[in-house]
N, C-alpha and C positions, 0 to 999 in steps of 0.2 A: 396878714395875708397879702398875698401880692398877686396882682393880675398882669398879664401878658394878652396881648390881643393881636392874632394874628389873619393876616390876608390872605399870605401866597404860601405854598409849599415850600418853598424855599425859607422862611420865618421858621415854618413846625420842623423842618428837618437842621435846623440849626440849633435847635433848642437841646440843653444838658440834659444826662439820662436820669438825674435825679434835682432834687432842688431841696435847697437847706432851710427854709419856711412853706409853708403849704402856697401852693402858688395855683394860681384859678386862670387854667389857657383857655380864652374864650375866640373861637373863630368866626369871625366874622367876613365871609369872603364872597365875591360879587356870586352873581346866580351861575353864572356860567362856567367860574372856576371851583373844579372838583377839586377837596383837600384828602389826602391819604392819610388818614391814620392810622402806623402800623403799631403799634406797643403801646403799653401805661408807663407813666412816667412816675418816679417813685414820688411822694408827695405832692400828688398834684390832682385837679378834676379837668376835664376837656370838655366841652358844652359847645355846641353850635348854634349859632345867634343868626335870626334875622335875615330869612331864606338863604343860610348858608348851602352848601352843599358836602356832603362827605363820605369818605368810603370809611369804614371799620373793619381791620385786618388783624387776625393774630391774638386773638385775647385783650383786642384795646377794649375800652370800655367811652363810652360817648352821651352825652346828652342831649338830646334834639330841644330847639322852641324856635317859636315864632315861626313857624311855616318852613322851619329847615327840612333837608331832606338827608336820609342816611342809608348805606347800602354795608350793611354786618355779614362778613366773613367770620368762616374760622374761629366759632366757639367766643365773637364778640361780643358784649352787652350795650345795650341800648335803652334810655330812659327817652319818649318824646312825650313832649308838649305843646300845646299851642297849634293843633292843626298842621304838626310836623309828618311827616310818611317816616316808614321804614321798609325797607327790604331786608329779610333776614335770611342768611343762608349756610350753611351748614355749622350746624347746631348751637347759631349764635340765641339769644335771649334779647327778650324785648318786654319793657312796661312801655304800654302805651296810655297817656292821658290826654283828657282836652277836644275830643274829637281829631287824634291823630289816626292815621290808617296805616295797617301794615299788611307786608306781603311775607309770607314764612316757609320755607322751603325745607327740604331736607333734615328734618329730625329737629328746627330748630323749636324754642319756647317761647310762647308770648300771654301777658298779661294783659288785660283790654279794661281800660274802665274808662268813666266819664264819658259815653256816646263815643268810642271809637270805632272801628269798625278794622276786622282781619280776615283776609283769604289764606287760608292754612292747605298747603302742597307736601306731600311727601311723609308722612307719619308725623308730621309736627304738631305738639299739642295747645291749647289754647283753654285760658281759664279768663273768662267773660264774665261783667260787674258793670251796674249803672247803666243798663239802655244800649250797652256796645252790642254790634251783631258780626255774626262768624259767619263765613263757608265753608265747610270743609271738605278735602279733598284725598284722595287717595289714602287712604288707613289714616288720616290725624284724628285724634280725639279735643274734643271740647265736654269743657264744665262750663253751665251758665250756671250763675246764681244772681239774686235781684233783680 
């Protein structure tokens, strides 16, 4: 496996559309600089490290921790960790763990466990586990179990 760790936008927009070993692109970028992630790359995972900050565009897929933060376009997925947020918006998908929080809009999905907590806008549904708590808003549905 090979890691790639990148700062600036310019690093993620350089990188090949595919990689011939699994390659592990880990962002790790000051608080202030926002990274764009529009696509998946074929063999590879994208993880945000370490109050990164990142957009998810397009069907990319993301992983939050350590206090990052992520804002899901366009049917993206989102795993956070660690106290990480999300923003999700239209019809992207979110697991959220660790006491992360997320905001879900527009028809998107989220999973909440470990004390997270989600405000659900717009028909978006939300299936709650482990102490997480929901709001719900405008026609979303919520499952609590546990």
């Amino acid at each position: 496996m090979t890691e790639v760790i990148i700062k600036t936008q310019a690093e993620l927009d350089a990188l090949p559309a595919s990689f011939k070993e699994w390659t592990w692109i880990k962002i790790q970028s000051e608080r202030h600089v926002r990274i764009s992630v529009t696509k998946r790359w074929e063999n590879s995972s994208v993880e945000a490290w370490e109050n990164s900050s990142v957009e998810a565009w397009g069907n990319s897929s993301v992983e939050a921790r350590e206090n990052s933060s992520v804002e899901a376009w366009e049917n993206s997925s989102v795993v956070a960790w660690g106290n990480s947020s999300v923003e999700a918006w239209g019809n992207s998908s979110v697991v959220a763990r660790e006491n992360s929080s997320v905001e879900a809009w527009e028809n998107s999905s989220v999973v909440a466990r470990e004390n997270s907590s989600v405000e659900a806008w717009g028909n978006s549904s939300v299936e709650a586990w482990e102490n997480s708590s929901v709001v719900a808003w405008e026609n979303s549905s919520v499952v609590a179990w546990g």
